[in-house]
N, C-alpha and C positions, 0 to 999 in steps of 0.2 A: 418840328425838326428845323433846324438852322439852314437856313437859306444858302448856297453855294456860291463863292466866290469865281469871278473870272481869274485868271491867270492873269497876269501881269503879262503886257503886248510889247514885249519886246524881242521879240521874233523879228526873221527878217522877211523880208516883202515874197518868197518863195510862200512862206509858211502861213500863209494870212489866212486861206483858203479855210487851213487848218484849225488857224484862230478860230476864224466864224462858226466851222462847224460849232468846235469844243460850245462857245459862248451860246450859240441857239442852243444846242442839249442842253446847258444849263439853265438857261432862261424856261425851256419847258420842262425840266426837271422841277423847280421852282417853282413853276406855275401849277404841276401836278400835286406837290407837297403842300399846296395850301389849301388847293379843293380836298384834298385829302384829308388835312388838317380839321377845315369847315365842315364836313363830312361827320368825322370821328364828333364835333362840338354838337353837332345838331342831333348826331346820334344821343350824345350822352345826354342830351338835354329832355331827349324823346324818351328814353332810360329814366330819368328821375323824374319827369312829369305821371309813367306809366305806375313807376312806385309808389308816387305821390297817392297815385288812384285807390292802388292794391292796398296802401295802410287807410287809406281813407273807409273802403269795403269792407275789411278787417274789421277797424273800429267801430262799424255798425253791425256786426253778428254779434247775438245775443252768447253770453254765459249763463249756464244753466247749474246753479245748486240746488241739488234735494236733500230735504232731510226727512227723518221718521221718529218716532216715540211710540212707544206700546206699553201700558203699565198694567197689572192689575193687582188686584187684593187691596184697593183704596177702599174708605169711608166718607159720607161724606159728613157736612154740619152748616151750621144757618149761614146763610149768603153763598158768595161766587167761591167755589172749589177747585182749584187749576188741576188737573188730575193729569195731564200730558202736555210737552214744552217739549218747542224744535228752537234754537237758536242758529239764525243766517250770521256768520259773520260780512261786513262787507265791503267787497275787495274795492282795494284805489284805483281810479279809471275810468269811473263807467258812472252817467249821470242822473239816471233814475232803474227801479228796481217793481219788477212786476211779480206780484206775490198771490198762488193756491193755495188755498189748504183745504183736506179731504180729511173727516174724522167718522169714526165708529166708537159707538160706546152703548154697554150694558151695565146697568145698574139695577143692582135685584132689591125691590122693594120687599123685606122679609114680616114685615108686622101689620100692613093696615090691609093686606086683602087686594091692593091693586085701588084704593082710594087716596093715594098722594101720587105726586109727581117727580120727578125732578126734569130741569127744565137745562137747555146748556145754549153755548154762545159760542164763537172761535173769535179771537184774539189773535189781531195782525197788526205790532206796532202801535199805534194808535188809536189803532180803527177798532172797533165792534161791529159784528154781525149782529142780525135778526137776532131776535129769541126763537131757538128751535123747539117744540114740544113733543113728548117721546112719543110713540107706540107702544103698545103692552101686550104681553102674553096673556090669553082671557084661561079664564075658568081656574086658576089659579090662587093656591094661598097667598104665597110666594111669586110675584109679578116683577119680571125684567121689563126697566126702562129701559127703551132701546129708541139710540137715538145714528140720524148719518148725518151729514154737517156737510158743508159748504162753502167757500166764502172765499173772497180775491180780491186785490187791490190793484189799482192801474195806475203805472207812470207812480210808486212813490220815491220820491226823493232820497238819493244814498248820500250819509254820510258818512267819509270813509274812517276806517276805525271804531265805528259803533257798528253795533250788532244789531240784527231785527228780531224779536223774540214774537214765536207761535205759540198756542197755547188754546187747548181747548177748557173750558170752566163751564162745570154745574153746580146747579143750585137746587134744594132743593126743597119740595111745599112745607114737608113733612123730616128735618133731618135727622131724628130720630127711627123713619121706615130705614135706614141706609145705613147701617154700620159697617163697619171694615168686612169684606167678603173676599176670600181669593176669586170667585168667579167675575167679581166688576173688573169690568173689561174700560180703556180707552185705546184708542190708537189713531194717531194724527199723522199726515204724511203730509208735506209741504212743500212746493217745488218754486222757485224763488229766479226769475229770467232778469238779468240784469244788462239793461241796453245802454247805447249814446245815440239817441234820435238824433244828433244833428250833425 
C-alpha cells in the first residue's frame, strides 16, 4: 500500500494542534501498513516454503501400475516358450521403477506318462529369474506341469517412453509331451511401483 502523504502546513498557527494530530495518525497509519505489509511477505513466503514441502512429499509417493495376462490352449516346442506378457508402459517423472510378478501355470504332459518336464522362468526387463521346476499330478497317464512363480526387481531404472515387458516362458525336456491343449493354463499378474527416492 502507498505510503500517505502529510497535507501541505499551511494552516494558520490556530490549526497546528490539528496539523500534528492529522501527521501522527499518518505517521502511525504508515507505520501499521508496513508491519502489515512485512506480515503479508513473510506469510507468503511461509505459504510457498510449506508448498515447496507438500510437492516435495508428493513427489515421493509411489505410482502403482498393475497389470494381468491369462492365456490358454498354448503348445509348447524346443527352447524358451513365452506363453503370457504384461507390458508396463513408463510414465515421465518418476526415477526408478520397482517390479512383481506372480505366475500360475499348467501344462499337461499328454504322451510320456509324467517322465518329461517342462521347466519355466519369469522375465522382467532384463532380468531373469531362477529356473523354476514343476509339480505333477502322480498316478496319471496324462500329468499337468504345474508350475507358481515369483520374481521382483528393486530400484530398476525408468526410461521414459519405453516400456518394461513381463513375461512368463517355458521350456520344455520333452516338446513333443506338450502340444496345443485348451486346458494349459498361464497367468501372470505383475504389479510395477514407480518411485523418486530423492
Amino acid at each position: 500500500m502507498p505510503l500517505l502523504r502529510f497535507p501541505a502546513p499551511n494552516l494558520d498557527r490556530l490549526s497546528r494542534p490539528w496539523t500534528r494530530f492529522v501527521e501522527d495518525f499518518i505517521q502511525g497509519q504508515n507505520k501499521r501498513n508496513e508491519r502489515e505489509e512485512a506480515d503479508a511477505l513473510n506469510a507468503n513466503k511461509a505459504q510457498a516454503s510449506a508448498s515447496q514441502r507438500q510437492a516435495q512429499t508428493i513427489r515421493r509417493l509411489p505410482f502403482v501400475v498393475p497389470g494381468q495376462d491369462t492365456r490358454t490352449g498354448f503348445g509348447l516346442v524346443a527352447g524358451w516358450n513365452t506363453v503370457a506378457l504384461v507390458t508396463i508402459p513408463n510414465p515421465e517423472g518418476w526415477d526408478v521403477v520397482s517390479i512383481t510378478a506372480i505366475a500360475n501355470v499348467a501344462a499337461l504332459d499328454t504322451t510320456s506318462g509324467g517322465l518329461t518336464i517342462c521347466e519355466g522362468r519369469l522375465i522382467i526387463g532384463a532380468y531373469a529369474s531362477n529356473i523354476f521346476s514343476p509339480s505333477k499330478d502322480s498316478g496319471a497317464s496324462a500329468v499337468n506341469n504345474v508350475l507358481s512363480m515369483n520374481f521382483g526387481t528393486i530400484d530398476y531404472p525408468v526410461f521414459p517412453g519405453v516400456s518394461t515387458t513381463c513375461s512368463i516362458q517355458l521350456s520344455p525336456l520333452n516338446p513333443t509331451a506338450f502340444p496345443v491343449r485348451p486346458s494349459n493354463y498361464a497367468s501372470l499378474t505383475v504389479t510395477a511401483t514407480f518411485t523418486n527416492p530423492s
